[in-house]
TORTITOR-112804 format. One record per residue (C-alpha): residue in three letters; y, x negated, z negated; residue number from 1. Coordinates in steps of 0.5 Angstrom, whole numbers, plus 2048, in hexadecimal, padded with zeros to 3 digits. Layout:
["Ala",[Y,X,Z],NUM],
...
***
This chain:
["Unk",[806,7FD,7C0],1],
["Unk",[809,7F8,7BC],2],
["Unk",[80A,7F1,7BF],3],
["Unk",[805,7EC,7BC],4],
["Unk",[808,7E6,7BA],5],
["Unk",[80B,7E0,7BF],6],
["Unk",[809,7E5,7C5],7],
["Unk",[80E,7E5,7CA],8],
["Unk",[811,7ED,7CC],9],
["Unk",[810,7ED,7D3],10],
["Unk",[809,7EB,7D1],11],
["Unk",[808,7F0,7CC],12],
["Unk",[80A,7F5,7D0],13],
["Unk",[804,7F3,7D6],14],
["Unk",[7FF,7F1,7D2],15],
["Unk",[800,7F7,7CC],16],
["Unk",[7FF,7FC,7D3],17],
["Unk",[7F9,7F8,7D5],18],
["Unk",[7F7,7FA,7CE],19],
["Unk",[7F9,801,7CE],20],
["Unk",[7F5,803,7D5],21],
["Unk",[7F0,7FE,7D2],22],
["Unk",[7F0,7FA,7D8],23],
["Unk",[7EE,7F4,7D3],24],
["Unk",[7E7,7F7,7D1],25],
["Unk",[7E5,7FA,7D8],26],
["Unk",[7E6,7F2,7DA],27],
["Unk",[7E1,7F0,7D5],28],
["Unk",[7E0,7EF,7CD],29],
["Unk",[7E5,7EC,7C9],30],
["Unk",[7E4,7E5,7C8],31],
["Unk",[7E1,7E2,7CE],32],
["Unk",[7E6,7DD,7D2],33],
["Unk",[7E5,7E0,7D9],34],
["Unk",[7E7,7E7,7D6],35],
["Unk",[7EE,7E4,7D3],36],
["Unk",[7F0,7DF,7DA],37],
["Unk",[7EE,7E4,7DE],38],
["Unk",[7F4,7E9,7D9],39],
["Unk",[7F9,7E3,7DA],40],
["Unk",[7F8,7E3,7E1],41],
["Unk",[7FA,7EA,7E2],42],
["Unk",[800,7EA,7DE],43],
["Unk",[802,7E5,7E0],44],
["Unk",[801,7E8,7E7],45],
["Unk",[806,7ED,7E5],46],
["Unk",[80A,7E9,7E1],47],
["Unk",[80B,7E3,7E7],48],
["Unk",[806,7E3,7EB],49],
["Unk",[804,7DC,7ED],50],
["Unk",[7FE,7D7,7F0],51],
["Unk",[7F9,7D6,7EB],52],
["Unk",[7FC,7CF,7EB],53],
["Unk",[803,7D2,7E9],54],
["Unk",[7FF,7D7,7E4],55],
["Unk",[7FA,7D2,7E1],56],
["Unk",[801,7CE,7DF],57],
["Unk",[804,7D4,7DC],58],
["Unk",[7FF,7D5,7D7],59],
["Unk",[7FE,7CE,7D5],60],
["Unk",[802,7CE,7CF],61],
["Unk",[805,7C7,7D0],62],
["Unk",[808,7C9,7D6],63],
["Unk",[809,7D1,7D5],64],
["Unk",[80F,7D6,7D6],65],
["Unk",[80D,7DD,7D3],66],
["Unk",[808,7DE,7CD],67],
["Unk",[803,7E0,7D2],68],
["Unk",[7FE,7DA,7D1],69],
["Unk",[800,7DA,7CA],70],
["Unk",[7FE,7E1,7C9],71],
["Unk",[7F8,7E1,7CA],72],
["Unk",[7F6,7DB,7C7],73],
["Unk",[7F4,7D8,7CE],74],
["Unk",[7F5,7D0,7CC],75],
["Unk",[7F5,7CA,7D1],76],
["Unk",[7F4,7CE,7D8],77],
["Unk",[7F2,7CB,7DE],78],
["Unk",[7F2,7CE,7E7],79],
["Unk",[7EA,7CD,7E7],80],
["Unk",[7EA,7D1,7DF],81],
["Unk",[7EE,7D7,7E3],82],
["Unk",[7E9,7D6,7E9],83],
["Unk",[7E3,7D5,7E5],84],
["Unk",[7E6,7DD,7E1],85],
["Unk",[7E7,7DF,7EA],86],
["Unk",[7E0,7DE,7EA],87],
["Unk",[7DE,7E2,7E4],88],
["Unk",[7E2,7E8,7E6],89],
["Unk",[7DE,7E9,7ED],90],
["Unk",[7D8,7EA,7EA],91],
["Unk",[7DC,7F0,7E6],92],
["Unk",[7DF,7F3,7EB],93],
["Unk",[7DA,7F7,7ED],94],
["Unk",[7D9,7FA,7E5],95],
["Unk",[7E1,7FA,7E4],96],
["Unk",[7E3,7FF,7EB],97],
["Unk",[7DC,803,7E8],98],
["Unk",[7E1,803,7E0],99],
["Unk",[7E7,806,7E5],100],
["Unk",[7E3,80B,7E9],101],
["Unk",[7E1,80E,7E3],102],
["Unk",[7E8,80E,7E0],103],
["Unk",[7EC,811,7E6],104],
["Unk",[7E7,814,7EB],105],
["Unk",[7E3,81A,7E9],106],
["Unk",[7DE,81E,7EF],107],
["Unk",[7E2,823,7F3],108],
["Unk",[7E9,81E,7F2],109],
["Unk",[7EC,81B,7F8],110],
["Unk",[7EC,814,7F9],111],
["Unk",[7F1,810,7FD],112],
["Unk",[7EE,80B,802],113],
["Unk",[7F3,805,806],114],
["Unk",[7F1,7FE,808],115],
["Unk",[7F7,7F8,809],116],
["Unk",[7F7,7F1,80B],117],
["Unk",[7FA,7EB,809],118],
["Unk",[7FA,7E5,80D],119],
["Unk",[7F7,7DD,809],120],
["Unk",[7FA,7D7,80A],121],
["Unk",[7F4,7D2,80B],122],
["Unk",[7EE,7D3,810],123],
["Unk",[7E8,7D2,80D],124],
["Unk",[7E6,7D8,809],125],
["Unk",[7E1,7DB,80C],126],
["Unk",[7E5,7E3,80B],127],
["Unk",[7EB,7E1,80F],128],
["Unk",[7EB,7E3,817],129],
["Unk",[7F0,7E5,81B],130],
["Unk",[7F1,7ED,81B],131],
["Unk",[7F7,7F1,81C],132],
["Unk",[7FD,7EE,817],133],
["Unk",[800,7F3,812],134],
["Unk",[803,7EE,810],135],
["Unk",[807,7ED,818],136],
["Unk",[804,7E6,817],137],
["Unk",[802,7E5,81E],138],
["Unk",[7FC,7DF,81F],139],
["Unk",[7FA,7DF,818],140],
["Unk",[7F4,7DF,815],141],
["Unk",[7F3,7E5,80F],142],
["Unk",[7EF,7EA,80B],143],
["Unk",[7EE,7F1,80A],144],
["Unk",[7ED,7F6,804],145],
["Unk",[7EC,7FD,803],146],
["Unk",[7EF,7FF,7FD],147],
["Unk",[7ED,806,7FA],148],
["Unk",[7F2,80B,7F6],149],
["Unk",[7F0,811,7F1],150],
["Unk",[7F4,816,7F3],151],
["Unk",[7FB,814,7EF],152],
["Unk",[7FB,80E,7F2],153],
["Unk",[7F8,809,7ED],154],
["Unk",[7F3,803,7F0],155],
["Unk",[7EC,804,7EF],156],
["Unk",[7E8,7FF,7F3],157],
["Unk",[7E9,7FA,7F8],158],
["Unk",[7E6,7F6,7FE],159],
["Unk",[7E6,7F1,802],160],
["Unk",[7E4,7F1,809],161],
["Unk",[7E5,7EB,80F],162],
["Unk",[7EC,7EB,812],163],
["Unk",[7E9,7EE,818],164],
["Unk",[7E5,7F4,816],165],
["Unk",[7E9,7FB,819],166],
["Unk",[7EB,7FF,813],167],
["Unk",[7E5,805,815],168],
["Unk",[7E0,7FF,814],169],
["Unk",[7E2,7FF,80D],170],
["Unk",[7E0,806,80B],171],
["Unk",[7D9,806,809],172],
["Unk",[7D9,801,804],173],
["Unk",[7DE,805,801],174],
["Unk",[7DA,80C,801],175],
["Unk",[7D4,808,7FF],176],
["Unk",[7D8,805,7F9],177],
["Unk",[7DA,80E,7F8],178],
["Unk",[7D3,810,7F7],179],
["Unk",[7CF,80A,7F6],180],
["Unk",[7D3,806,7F1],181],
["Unk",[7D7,80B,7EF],182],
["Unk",[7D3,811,7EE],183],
["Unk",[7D7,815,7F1],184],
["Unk",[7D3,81B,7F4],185],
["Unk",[7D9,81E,7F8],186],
["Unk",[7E1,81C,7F9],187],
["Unk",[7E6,81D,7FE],188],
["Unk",[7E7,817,802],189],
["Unk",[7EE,816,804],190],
["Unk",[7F0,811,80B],191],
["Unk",[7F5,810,810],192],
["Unk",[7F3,812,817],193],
["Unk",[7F1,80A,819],194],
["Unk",[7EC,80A,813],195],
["Unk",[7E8,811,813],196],
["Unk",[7E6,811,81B],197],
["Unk",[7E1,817,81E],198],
["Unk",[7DC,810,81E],199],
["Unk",[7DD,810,815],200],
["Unk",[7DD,817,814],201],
["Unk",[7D6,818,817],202],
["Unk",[7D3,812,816],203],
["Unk",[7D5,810,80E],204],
["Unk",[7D9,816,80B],205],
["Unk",[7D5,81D,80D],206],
["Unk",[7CE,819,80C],207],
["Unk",[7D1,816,805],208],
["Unk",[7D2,81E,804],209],
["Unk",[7DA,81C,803],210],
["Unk",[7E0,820,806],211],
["Unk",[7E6,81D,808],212],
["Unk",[7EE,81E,80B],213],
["Unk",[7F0,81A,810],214],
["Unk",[7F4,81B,816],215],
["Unk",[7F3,81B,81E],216],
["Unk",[7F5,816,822],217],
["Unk",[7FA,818,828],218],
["Unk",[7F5,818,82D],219],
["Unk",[7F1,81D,82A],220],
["Unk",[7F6,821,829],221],
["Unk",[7F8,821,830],222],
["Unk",[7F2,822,831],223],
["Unk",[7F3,829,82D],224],
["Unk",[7F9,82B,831],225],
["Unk",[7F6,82A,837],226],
["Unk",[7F0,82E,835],227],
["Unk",[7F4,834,833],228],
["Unk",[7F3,834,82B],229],
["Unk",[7F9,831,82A],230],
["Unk",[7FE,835,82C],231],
["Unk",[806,832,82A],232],
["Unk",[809,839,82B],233],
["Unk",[806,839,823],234],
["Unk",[80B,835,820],235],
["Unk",[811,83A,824],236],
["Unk",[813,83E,81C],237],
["Unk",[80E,839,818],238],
["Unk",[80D,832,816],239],
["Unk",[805,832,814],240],
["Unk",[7FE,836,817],241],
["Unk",[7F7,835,816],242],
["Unk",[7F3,836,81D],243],
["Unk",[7EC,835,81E],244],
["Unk",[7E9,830,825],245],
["Unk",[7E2,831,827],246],
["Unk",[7E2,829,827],247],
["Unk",[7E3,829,821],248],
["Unk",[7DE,82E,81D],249],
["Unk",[7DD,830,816],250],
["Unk",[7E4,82C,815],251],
["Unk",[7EC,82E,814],252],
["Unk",[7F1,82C,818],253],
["Unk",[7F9,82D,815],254],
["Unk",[7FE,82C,81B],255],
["Unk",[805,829,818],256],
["Unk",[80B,828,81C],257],
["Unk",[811,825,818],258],
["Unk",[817,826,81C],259],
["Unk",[81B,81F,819],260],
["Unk",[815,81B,81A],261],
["Unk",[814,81F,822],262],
["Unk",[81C,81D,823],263],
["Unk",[81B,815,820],264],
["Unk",[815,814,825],265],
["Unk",[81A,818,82B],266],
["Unk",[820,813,829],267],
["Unk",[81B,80C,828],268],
["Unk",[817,80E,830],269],
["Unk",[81E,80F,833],270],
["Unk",[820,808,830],271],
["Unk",[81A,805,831],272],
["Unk",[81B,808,837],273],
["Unk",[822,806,83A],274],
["Unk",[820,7FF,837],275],
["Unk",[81B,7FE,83D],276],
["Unk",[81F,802,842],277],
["Unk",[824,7FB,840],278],
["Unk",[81F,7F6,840],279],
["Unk",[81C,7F8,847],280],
["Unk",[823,7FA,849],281],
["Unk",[825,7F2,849],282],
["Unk",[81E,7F1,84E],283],
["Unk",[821,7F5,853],284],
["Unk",[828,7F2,853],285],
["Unk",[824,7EC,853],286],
["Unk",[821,7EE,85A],287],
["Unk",[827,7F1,85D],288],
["Unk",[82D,7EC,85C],289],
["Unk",[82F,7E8,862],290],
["Unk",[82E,7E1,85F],291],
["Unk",[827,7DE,85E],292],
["Unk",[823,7E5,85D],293],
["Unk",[81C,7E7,859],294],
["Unk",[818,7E7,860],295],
["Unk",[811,7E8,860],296],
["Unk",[80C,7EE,85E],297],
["Unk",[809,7E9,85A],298],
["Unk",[80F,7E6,856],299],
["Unk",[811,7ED,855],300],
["Unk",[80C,7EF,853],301],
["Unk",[80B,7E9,84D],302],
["Unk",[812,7EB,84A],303],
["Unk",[811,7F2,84A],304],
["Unk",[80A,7F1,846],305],
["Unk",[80E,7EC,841],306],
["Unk",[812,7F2,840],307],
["Unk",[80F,7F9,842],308],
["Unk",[80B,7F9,83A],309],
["Unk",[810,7F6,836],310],
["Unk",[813,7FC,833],311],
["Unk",[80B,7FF,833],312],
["Unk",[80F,805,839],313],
["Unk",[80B,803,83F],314],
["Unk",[807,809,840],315],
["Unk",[80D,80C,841],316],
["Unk",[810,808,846],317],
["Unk",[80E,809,84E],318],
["Unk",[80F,802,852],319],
["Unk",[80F,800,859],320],
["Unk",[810,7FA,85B],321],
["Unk",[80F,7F6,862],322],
["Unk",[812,7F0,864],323],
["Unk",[819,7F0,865],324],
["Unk",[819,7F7,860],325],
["Unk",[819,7FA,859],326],
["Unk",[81A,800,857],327],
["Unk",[818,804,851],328],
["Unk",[818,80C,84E],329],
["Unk",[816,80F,848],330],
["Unk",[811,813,847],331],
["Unk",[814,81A,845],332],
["Unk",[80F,81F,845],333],
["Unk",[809,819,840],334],
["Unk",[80F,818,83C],335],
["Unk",[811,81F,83A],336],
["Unk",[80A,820,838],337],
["Unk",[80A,81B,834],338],
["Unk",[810,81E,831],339],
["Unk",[80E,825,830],340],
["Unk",[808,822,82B],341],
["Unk",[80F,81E,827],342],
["Unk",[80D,820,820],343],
["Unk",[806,823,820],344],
["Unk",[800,821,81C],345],
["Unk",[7FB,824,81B],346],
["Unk",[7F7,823,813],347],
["Unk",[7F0,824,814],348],
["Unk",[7EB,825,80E],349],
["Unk",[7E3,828,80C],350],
["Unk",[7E6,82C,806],351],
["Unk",[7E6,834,808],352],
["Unk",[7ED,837,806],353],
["Unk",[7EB,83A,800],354],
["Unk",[7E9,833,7FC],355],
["Unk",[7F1,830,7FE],356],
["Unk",[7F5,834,803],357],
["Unk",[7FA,832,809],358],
["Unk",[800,82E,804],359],
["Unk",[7FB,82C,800],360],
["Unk",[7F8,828,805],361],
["Unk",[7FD,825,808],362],
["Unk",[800,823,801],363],
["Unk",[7F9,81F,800],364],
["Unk",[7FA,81B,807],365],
["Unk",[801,81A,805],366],
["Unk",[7FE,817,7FE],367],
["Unk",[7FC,810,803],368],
["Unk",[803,80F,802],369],
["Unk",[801,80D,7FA],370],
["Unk",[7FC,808,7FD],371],
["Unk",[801,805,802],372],
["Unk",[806,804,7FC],373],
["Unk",[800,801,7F9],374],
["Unk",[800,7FC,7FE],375],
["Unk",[807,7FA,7FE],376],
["Unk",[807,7F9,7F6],377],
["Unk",[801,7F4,7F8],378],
["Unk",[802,7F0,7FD],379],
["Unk",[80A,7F0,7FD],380],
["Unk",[80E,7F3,7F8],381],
["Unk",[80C,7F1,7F2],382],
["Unk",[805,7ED,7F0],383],
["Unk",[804,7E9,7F7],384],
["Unk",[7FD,7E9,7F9],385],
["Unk",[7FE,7E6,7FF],386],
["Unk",[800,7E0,803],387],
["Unk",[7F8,7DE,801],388],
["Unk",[7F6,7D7,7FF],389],
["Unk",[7EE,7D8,7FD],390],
["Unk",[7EA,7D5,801],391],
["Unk",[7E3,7D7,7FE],392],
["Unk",[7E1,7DF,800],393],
["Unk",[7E0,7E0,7F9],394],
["Unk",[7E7,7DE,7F6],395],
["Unk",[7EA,7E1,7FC],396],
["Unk",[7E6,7E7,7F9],397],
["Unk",[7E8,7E7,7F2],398],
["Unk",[7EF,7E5,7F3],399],
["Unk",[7F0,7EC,7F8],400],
["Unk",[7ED,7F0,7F2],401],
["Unk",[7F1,7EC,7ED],402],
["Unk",[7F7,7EE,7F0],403],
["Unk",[7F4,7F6,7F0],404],
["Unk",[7F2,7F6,7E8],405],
["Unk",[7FA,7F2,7E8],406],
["Unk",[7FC,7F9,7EC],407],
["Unk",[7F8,7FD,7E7],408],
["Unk",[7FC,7FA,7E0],409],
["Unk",[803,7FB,7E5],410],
["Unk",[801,802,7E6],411],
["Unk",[800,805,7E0],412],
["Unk",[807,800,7DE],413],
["Unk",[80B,805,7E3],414],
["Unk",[809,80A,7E1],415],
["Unk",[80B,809,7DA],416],
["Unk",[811,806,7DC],417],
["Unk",[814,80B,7E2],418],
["Unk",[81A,80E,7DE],419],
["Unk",[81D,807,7DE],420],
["Unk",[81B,806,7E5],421],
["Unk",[81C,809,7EC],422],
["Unk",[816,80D,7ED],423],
["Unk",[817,815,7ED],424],
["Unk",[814,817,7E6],425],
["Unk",[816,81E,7E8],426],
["Unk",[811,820,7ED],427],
["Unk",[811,828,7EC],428],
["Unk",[818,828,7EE],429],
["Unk",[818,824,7F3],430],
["Unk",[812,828,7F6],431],
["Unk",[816,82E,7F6],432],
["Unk",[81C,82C,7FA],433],
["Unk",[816,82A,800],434],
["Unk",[817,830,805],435],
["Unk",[810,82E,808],436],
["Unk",[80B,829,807],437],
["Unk",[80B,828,80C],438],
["Unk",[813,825,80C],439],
["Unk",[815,81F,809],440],
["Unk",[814,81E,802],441],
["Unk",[81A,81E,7FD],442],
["Unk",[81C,81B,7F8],443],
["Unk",[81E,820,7F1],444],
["Unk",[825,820,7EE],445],
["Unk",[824,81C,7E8],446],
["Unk",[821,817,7ED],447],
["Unk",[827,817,7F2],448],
["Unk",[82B,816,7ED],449],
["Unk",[828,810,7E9],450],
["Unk",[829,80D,7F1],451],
["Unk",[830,80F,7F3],452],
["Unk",[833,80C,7EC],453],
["Unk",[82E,808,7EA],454],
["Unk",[82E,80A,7E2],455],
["Unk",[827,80E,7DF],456],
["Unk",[829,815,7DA],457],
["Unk",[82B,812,7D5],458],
["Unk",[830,80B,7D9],459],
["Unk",[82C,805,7DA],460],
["Unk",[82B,801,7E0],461],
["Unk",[825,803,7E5],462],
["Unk",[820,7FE,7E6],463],
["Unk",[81B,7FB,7EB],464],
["Unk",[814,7FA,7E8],465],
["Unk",[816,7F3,7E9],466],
["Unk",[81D,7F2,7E7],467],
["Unk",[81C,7F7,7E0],468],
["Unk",[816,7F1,7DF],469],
["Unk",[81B,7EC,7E0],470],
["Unk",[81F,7EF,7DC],471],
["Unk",[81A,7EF,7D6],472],
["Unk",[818,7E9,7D7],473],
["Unk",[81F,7E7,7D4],474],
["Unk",[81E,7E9,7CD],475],
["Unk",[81D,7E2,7CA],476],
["Unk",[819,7DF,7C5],477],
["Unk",[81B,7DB,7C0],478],
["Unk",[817,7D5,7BB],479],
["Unk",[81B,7D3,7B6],480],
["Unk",[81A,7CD,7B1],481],
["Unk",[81E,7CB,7AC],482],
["Unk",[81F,7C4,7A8],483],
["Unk",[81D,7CA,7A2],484],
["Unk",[817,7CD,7A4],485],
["Unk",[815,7C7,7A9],486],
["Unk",[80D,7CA,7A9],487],
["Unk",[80E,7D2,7A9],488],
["Unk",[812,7D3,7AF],489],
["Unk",[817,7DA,7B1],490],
["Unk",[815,7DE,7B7],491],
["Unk",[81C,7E2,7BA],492],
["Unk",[81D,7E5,7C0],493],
["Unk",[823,7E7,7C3],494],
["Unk",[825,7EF,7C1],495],
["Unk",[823,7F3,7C7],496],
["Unk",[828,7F5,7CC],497],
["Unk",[828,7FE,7CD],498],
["Unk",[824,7FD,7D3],499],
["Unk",[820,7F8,7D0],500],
["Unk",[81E,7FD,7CA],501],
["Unk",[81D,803,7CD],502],
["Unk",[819,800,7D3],503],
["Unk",[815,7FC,7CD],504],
["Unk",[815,804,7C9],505],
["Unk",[811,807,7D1],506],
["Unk",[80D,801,7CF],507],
["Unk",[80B,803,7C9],508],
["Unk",[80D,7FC,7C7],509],
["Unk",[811,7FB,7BF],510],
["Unk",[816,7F5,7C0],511],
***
């Protein structure tokens, strides 16, 4: 794509991706203003992601800093304008996420399913309520929002939900969404253990007709060791088993074991638990030194409370407190049950071993980590959803599905754009160094190699996705205005860099 006229590189490079995925016309027909503010504030998201204040001034061309508003011949832009196409772009939603279940999911394909949270400044939005933080934001009122993934990670479809919804109270509008909105008759749903509970399987996912892969939470899969159908002699030349239990009937159960996963849990516990042995070690110095003991069962009793659950490791101490004594042990044999399950998940799933075997299965689980990484680029690393400052539930709304759609752009970017960055473009070779699934993933020599030296094959700098932006962004643009030609003036801009051209060349962008 050549670069029109007086449009910056950086933005080009965006908005031509835009294009080319055809992301502008699944917003809206060309020419409607609602359309075109909408693509400014996705690309200036990516760009530099700002409140609607800080990007209604950046497309203003009296006080612009890129092309953007220029580019798309937005004029005078004002915060009310940008709320105003918000609004516009909710009521759509529902038809875009439908445009995307038709591009990137097909009946019979997985589908990614995770949910987060992200914490709001302010406290009159009706959404926000106190819930357990993701964010470690402790007291703070938030949203939570479930974010659907095609198979290779690629957004679809969000929602929002009040800050103190539990995760398993998510799912049946997403399986509504599958079959209702999205005329998917059949799909594999994929979640985590905490999201697609016994309760979801039962009540929303088998009468919708969906299958699904999950994992058993530790009680359950006590539960099976207690009962005999689990029996850890399996893992003595093997990593991996599929195993039947009558409490679970008509499903699958694929039992793993990590050895390093088992020996970080061991080494965490004996941490955690020397940490408590050291705090309730001071209570009884307290109590048995000579001068102005800790006396009485009840003040005992209030230090060793204030103490005992720090290191979350209560369980496993005994305490014997009396009015002049304190005493503690651990429990040994509670701690070494605990230790013999170090290590072991268990993968269960409707689909029989003939539609998607064992490694299959817990290749698919561990898909959920795309969706995570997702989450990150949101909220974090690159596009900054949160802190939240809407106050209106629909403006809270569309900004958190206009951070998604912004993803979506970053995505398809990425993936363009991987030979210049960190991401493992070789995954084939990474596959075959994995001894088992079941281990750690691995990085392919082509990928260890860029991060070691820091250099691409043929011996440019590696980026982030955020610093190879930056670094596209210096391309300069310059108008020059002679005292000969005063009424035609001369665009130039700056001669691209070898990173700069080769990012530009992935972009399909002609500088």
């Amino acid at each position: 794509m050549s670069l029109p006229p007086g449009e910056d590189p950086v933005v080009a490079a965006a908005f031509g991706t835009a294009r080319r995925i055809g992301l502008d016309r699944l917003l809206g027909p060309a020419g409607n203003r609602c359309r075109d503010l909408i693509l400014g504030l996705l690309v200036g998201r990516i760009l530099e992601p700002a409140s609607k204040l800080a990007t209604a001034r950046t497309l203003c061309p009296a006080t612009a800093t890129s092309s953007l508003g220029e580019t798309l011949g937005l004029g005078e832009v004002d915060e009310d304008e940008l709320y105003t196409a918000l609004d516009w772009l909710l009521e759509r939603q529902s038809a875009i996420e439908a445009a995307l279940a038709k591009r990137h999911l097909t009946n019979g394909t997985l589908v990614l399913y995770d949910v987060s949270s992200s914490y709001m400044e302010g406290r009159c939005c009706p959404l926000a309520k106190r819930g357990y933080s993701r964010d470690g934001r402790k007291g703070t009122l938030q949203i939570i929002y479930g974010l659907l993934c095609a198979p290779d990670g690629c957004p679809v479809a969000i929602e929002v939900f009040d800050g103190n919804t539990g995760d398993p109270m998510t799912l049946a509008t997403q399986v509504e969404k599958l079959r209702q909105r999205f005329h998917l008759d059949h799909v594999v749903l994929v979640g985590d253990r905490g999201m697609i509970t016994q309760a979801r399987i039962t009540e929303d996912i088998k009468s919708a007709g969906l299958d699904w892969i999950t994992a058993l939470r530790a009680p359950a899969i006590k539960a099976l060791l207690e009962s005999g159908a689990l029996q850890l002699s399996l893992f003595d030349q093997r990593d991996m088993a599929s195993i039947t239990a009558p409490d679970f009937p008509g499903e699958r159960l694929v039992v793993c074991r990590n050895p390093d996963l088992a020996a970080e849990r061991t080494r965490k516990r004996e941490d955690l638990l020397a940490a408590t042995e050291r705090d309730l070690a001071r209570i009884r110095a307290a109590v048995t030194r000579k001068r102005q003991p800790l006396r009485g069962t009840a003040e005992i009793a209030l230090a060793v409370g204030a103490v005992r659950n720090k290191h979350k490791m209560a369980k496993h101490f005994e305490t014997d407190i009396t009015d002049a004594a304190f005493s503690f042990a651990r429990k040994t044999n509670e701690i070494a049950a605990e230790a013999a399950t170090d290590g072991v998940y268990v993968v269960r799933t409707s689909l029989p071993e003939e539609v998607i075997d064992d490694t299959e299965t817990v290749r698919s689980y561990k898909s959920l980590s795309l969706v995570e990484r997702a989450f990150r680029c949101i909220k974090t690393v690159d596009l900054h959803v949160r802190p939240v400052y809407h106050w209106l539930a629909d403006r809270v709304r569309a900004h958190v599905f206009l951070c998604m759609l912004a993803y979506y752009l970053e995505w398809h970017m990425r993936q363009r754009l991987a030979p210049m960055l960190f991401d493992d473009t070789d995954k084939k070779a990474a596959e075959a160094l994995r001894v088992s699934v079941v281990a750690k993933a691995q990085r392919s020599p082509a990928a260890v190699t860029k991060q070691t030296t820091g250099l691409t094959d043929d011996g440019l700098p590696v980026h982030s996705f955020q610093t190879l932006l930056a670094d596209l962004a210096t391309v300069a643009r310059n108008t020059i205005i002679t005292a000969i030609t005063p009424n035609y003036p001369l665009t130039v801009f700056t001669s691209p860099t070898p990173i700069q051209r080769k990012a530009f060349d992935l972009l399909g962008v002609t500088v």
